[in-house]
TILOSE-725125 format. One record per residue: residue in one letter; z negated, y, x of N, C-alpha, C in turn. Coordinates in steps of 0.001 Angstrom, whole numbers, padded with zeros to 6 digits, always signed. Layout:
aZYXZYXZYX/...
REM end
This chain:
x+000000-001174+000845+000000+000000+000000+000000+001233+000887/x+000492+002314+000147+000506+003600+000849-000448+004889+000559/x-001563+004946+001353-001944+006171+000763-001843+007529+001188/x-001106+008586-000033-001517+009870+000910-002514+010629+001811/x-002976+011163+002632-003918+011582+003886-003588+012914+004029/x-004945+014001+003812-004643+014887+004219-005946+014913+005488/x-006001+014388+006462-006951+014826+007266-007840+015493+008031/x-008461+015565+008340-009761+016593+008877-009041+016926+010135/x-009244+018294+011124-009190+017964+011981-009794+016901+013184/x-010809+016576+012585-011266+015756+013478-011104+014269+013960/x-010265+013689+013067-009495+012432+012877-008229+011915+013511/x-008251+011032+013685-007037+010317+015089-006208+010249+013609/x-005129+010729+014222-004005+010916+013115-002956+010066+013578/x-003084+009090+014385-002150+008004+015038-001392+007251+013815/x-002429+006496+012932-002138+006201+011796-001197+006613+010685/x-000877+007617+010820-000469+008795+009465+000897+008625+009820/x+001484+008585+008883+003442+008515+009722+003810+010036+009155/x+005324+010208+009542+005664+011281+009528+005739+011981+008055/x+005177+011469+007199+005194+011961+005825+003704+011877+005262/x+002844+011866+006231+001871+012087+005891+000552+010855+004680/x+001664+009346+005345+000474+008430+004739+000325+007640+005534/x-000638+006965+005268-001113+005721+005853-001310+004480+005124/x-000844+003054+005807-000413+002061+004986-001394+000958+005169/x-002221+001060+004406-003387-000254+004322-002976-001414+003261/x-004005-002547+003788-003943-003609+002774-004537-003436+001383/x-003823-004142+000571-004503-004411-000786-005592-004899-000865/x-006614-003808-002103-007967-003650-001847-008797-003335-000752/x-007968-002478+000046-008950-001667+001149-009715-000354+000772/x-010773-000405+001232-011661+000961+000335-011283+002080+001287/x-011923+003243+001045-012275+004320+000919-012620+004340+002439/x-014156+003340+002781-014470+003512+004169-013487+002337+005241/x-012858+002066+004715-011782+001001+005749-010765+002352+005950/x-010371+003295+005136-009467+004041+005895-010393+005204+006144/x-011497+005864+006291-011840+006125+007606-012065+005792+008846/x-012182+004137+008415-012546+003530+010179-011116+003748+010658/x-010042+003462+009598-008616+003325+010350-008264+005235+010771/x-008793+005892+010663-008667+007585+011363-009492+007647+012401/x-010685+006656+012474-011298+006981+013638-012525+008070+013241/x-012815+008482+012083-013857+009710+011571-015396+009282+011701/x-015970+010399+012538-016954+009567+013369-017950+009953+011969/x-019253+009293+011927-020138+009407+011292-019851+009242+009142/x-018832+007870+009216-018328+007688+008067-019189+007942+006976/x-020308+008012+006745-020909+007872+005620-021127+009811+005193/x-021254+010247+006049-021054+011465+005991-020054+012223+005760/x-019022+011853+006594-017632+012028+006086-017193+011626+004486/x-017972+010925+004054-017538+010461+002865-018113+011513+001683/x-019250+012073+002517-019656+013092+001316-018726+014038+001116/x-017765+014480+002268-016730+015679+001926-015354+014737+001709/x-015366+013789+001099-013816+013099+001123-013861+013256-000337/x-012351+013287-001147-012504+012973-002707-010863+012411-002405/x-010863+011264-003818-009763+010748-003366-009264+011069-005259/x-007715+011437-005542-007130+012111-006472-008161+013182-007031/x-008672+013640-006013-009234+014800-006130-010449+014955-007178/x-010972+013407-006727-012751+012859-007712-013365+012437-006238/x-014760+013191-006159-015078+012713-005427-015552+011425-005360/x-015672+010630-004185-015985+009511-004291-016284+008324-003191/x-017248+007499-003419-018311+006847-002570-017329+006033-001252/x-017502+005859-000079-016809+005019+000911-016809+003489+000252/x-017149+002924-000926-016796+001839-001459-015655+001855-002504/x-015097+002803-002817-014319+003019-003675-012737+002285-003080/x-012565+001274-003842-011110+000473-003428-009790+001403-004055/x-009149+001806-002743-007943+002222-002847-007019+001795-003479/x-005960+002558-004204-004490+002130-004939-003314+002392-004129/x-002658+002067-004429-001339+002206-003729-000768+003585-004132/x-000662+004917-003478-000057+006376-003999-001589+007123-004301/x-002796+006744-003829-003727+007387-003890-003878+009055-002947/x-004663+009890-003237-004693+010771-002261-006180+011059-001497/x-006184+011276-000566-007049+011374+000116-006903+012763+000926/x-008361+013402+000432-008175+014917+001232-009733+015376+001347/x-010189+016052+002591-011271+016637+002986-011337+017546+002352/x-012522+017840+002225-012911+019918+002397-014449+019868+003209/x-014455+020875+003361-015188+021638+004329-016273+022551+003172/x-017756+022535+003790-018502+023613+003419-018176+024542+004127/x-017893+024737+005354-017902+025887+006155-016811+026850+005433/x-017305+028281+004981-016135+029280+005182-015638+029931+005582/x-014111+030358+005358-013205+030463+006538-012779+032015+006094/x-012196+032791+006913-012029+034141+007273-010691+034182+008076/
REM end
């Protein structure tokens, strides 16, 4: 399956192809594609992850065309 990725800067973006997804197995969660970015301190990371834009727990099993995107508390100027 393919999911969209919008990543943090802080994430190994090796994974991500040139259109901006990454292709995991069926029924891979939430925290299997942070381990596959490399995002250090996953459980934390998971508090700023929402995937189709609900946030949601690093157990949450991925779909195929899902999206995945950070935000940040910090604000920007």
């Amino acid at each position: 399956m393919r999911i969209r990725v919008y990543a943090p800067p802080f994430a190994d973006t090796v994974a991500i192809d040139e259109l901006g997804f990454v292709a995991l197995e069926d029924g891979a969660t939430l925290g299997a594609l942070l381990k596959r970015l490399r995002i250090p301190f996953r459980r934390i990371a998971a508090t700023f992850c929402v995937v189709n834009y609900e946030k949601s727990a690093a157990s949450r099993v991925l779909r195929d065309g899902d999206v995945v995107s950070f935000f940040s508390l910090l604000p920007g100027g």
